[in-house]
N, C-alpha and C positions, 0 to 999 in steps of 0.2 A: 517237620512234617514228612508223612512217608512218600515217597515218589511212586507214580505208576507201578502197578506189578505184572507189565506185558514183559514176557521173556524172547526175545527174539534169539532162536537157535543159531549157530555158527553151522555153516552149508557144507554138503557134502560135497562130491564131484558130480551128481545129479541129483542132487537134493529132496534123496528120498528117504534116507536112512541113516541115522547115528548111534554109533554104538558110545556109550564113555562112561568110566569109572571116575567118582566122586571119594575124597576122601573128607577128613570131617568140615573142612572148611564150606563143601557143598550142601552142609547139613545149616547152615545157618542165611540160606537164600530165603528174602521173605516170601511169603504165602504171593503167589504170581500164575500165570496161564502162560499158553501159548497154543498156534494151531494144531501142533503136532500130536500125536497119541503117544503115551508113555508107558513103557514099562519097567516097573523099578525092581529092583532087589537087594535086599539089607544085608551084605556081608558083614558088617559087625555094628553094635551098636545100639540104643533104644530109647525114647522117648515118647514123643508124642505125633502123629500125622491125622495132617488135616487136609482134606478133603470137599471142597465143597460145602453142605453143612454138615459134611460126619466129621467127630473127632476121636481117633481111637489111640491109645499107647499101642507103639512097634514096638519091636525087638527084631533079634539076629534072625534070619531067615522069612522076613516079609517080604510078600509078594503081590502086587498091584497093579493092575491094569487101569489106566485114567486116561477117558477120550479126549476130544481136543475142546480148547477153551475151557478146560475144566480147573480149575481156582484150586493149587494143591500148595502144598510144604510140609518136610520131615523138620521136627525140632528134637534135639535131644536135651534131656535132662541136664538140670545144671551137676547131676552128681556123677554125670556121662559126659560132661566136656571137654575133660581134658583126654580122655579113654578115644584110643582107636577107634575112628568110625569109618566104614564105609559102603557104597552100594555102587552096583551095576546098573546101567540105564540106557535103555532102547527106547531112543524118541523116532519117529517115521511117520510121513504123510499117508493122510488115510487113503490115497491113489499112489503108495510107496509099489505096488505091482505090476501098476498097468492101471489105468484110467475104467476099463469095464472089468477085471479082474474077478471082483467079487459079485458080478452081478450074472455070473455064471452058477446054473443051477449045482456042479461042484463043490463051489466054494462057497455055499449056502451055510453051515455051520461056524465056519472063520465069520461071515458076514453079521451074522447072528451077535456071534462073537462081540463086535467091535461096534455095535449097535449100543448093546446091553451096556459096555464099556464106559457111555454118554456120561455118566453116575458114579463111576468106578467099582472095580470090581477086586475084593481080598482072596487071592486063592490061596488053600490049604492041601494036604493030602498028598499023596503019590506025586499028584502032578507037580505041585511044588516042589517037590522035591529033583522030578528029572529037568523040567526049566530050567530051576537054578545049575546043574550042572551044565545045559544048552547054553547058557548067557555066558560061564565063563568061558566058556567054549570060543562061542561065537567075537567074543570082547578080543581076544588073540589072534582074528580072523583076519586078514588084510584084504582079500579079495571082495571088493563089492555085490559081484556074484552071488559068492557061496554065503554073505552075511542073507544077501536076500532070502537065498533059498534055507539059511538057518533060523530065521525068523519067521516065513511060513511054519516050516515044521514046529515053532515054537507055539503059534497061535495055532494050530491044527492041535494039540498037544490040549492048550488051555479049554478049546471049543468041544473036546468031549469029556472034562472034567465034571463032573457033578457035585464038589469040593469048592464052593466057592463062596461068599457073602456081597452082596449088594452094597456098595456106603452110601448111595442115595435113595434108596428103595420109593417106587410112588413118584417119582421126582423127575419129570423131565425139565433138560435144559431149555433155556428161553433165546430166540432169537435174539442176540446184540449186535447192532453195530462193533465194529473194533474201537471206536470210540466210548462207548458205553460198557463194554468189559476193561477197557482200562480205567476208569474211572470208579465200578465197581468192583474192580480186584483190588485197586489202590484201597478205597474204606474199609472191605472183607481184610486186607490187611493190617489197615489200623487197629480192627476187632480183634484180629487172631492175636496181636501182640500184647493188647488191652483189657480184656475182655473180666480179668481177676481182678481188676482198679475198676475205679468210676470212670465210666465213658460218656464222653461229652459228645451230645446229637450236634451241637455246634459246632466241633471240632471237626467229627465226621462231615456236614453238610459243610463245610469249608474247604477239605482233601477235594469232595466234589464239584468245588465253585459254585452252592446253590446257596440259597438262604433256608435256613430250616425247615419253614412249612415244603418248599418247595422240595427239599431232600426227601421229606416222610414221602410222598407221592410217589416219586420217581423210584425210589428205591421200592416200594411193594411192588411199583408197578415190573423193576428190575427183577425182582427175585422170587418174586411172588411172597413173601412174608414181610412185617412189619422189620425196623428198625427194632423195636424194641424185644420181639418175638425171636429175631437174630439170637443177639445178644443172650437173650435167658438160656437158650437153645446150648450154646455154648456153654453158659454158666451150670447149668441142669447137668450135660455131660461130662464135665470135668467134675462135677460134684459125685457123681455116681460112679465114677470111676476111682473117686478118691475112697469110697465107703466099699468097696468090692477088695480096695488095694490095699487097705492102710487099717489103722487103729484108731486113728486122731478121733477126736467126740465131734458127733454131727457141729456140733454149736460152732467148732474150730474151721471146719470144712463149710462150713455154710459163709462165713467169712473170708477164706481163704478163696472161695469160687466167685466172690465178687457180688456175694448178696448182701445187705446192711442190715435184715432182719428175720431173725429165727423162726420166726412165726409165719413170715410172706413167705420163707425160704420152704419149709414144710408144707405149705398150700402150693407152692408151684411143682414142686418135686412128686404130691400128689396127684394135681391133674396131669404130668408128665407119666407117671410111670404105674399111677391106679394103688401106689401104697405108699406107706410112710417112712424117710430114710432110716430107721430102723429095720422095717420090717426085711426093706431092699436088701440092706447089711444082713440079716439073717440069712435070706436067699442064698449068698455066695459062702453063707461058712464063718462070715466075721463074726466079730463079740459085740453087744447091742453096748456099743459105747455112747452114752447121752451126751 
């Protein structure tokens, strides 16, 4: 059974700021939270990151801003496992400045910033591009100081980017308890690991110590969607990303995403995305492989 997935940070000398580079072994930590705000970047490497309920394929030069409490993990491909992986990571308290810091009408765009953050945020473009030289920058920095002052100009940088994508769009986070996000990051992780196999609600409502009916409840009431809504959610985007990426025939990928039936799998795909995995496959360029 999977253990809790609360990540508790190893402390600074004022515990507001960590800089630390990850090689691939940090690529295979399971889907977990923690209070701090994150910001990642993929020096080499790609697979799959998950997010909360986004699930997108990374690659080399991914860039990510994820607020606190927010349910994340990089997985790479099994065809990327044994391949050099690594990223840069800036975790810091959302009071990493000073306690009123950003509630200064100056600092109204950083605030903005790390607001919008709640949901996590993909940045592309220009800016991407000078961050990531800031992070390695900063990652060689020893002075506590000058990390601070290199991580403003970092999030000052991101706050007037116009280059960016939403992974929770719509979506705000829900008050939990610390007890309540550990126990919902613990199942969110049994899913993210499961989610291509048959997933058992018993299994799940067991990780959580409840008895089924009582899991359904708790968990809508935790995430705002059903257990089973979860789930397809997941199965839906890895399906759609398999038919954007690949060749394989709907039928193979409708299986491979964790559906049992071609037919159910076509009707969900439909109210998910308004057309049919063919038509989807056409969109991006593929071959309408049946």
């Amino acid at each position: 059974m999977l253990k809790a997935a609360y990540e508790a940070l190893p402390h600074t000398e004022d515990g507001a700021l960590l800089v630390r580079r990850f090689s691939a072994d940090g690529f295979r930590a399971p889907y977990h939270f923690h209070p701090e705000l994150e910001l990642t970047f993929i020096v080499n490497g790609r697979g799959k990151r998950y997010v909360g309920h986004s699930m997108e394929d990374y690659d080399r030069g991914d860039l990510v801003l994820l607020g606190a409490n927010l349910p994340h993990c990089w997985k790479t491909t099994p065809a990327e496992s044994n391949a050099e992986a690594g990223a840069l990571v800036i975790q810091f308290a959302a009071d990493f400045a000073g306690a009123d810091f950003f509630s200064k009408a100056t600092a109204a765009p950083v605030r903005e910033l790390l607001q919008k953050s709640s949901g996590g945020i993909r940045f592309g473009g220009r800016a991407r591009s000078v961050v990531a030289v800031r992070m390695k920058r900063l990652a060689g920095e020893n002075s506590p100081f000058r990390q601070l002052i290199g991580l403003l100009d970092i999030l000052d940088i991101l706050a007037g980017s116009g280059e960016y994508t939403l992974l929770n769009p719509g979506e705000r986070p829900t008050e939990q308890s610390p007890a309540d996000r550990k126990r919902i990051g613990a199942v969110m992780a049994y899913l993210v690991e499961n989610f291509r196999q048959p997933v058992s609600l018993g299994q799940a409502a067991a990780i959580a110590g409840m008895t089924p009916s009582a899991f359904c409840k708790y968990f809508k009431r935790a995430t705002r969607r059903t257990f089973v809504e979860t789930v397809t959610a997941y199965r839906l985007n890895y399906a759609a990303q398999q038919l954007a990426g690949t060749d394989k025939p709907v039928s193979a990928i409708c299986y491979e995403s964790g559906f049992g039936d071609v037919s159910h799998f076509n009707r969900m795909f439909r109210q998910r995305w308004q057309c049919s995995p063919l038509h989807y496959r056409k969109a991006f360029g593929g071959e309408e492989t049946p």
